[in-house]
N, C-alpha and C positions, 0 to 999 in steps of 0.2 A: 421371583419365578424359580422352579425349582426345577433342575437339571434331571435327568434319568436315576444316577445313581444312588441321587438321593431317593425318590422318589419308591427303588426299588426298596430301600433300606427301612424307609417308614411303612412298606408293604408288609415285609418279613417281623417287622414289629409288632403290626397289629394280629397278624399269623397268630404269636403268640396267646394272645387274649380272648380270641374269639371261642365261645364254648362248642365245640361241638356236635352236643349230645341235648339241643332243643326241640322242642318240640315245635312242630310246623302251628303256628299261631296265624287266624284269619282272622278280617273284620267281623265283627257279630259275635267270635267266641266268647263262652262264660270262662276265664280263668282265673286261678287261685297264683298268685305269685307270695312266696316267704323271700319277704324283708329281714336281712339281717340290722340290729337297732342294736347300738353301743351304750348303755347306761352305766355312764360310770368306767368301772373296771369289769363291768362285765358286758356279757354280748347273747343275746337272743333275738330270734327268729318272729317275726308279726307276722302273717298272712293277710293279705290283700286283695279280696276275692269282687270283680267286678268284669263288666263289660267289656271289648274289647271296641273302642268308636273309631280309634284313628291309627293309623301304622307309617313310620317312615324309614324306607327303605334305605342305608348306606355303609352298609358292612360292618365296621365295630360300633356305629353309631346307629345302629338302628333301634327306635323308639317305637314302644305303642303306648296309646292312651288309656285306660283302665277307669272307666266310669261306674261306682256304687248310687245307692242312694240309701241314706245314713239318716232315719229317724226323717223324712221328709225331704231332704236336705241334698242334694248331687253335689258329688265331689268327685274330681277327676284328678287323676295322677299320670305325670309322665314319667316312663320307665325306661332306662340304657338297657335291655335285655342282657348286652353282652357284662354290666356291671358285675365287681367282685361285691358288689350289695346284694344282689337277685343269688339269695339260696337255693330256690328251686322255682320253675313254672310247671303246672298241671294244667291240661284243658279241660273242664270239667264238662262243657257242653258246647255246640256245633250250633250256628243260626245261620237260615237261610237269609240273604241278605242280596241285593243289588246294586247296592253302594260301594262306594271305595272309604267315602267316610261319614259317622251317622252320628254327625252334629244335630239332628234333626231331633234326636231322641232326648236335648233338654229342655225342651217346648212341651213333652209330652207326658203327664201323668199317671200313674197307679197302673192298671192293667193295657192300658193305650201304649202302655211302652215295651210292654213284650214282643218279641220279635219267633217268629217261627223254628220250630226246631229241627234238625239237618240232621238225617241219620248216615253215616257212613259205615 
C-alpha cells in the first residue's frame, strides 16, 4: 500500500510525461496518429489513420482504440496517447455517435459501417 508521500511523488512524475498540447479525441473520431518506427539505426514516422471505437480514460495511461479496415480485413490498434511513440495526433473528422464504445462496428460491412458526420 502506498503511503501519501509516495504517492504525491509518483503524481509529479507522471506531471512530467503527459503532453499537453492534444487534441480533444472522441469516440467515433476519424484520426491520423504518426507512429514513430526504429528500423535499424534509423527512425521514421508511419501514419495510422482510423476510427476512434474505444477510449480509456486514466491520466498517463490513457488509451484509445484506432480501428481501419486494410484490403477487407479490420485491424485495431491500441494506442498510450501520452507515448514518446505517438509523434503526432490530427482529428481529421467528427461522428455523431451515442455510444461510449462502438464494438458493434466489427459485425458490420462496406457502407453499413459509416457512422454520421458531426459538424463543429
Amino acid at each position: 500500500m502506498l503511503n501519501l508521500d509516495n504517492q504525491k511523488a509518483i503524481d509529479n512524475l507522471h506531471k512530467n510525461f503527459i503532453k499537453p498540447n492534444l487534441p480533444k479525441i472522441q469516440i467515433g473520431d476519424t484520426v491520423k496518429l504518426g507512429v514513430k518506427i526504429i528500423e535499424g539505426n534509423k527512425e521514421r514516422v508511419q501514419f495510422y489513420e482510423g476510427t476512434v471505437i474505444a477510449k480509456k480514460n486514466s491520466s498517463i495511461n490513457t488509451t484509445i482504440t484506432v480501428r481501419k479496415v486494410l484490403q477487407g480485413i479490420g485491424i485495431e490498434r491500441i494506442f498510450l496517447i501520452h507515448s514518446p511513440k505517438i509523434a503526432s495526433i490530427e482529428v481529421l473528422r467528427h461522428s455523431k455517435v451515442r455510444r461510449s464504445k462502438l464494438y458493434y462496428l466489427r459485425n458490420l460491412r462496406g457502407k453499413a459501417s459509416r457512422l454520421k458526420q458531426r459538424f463543429e
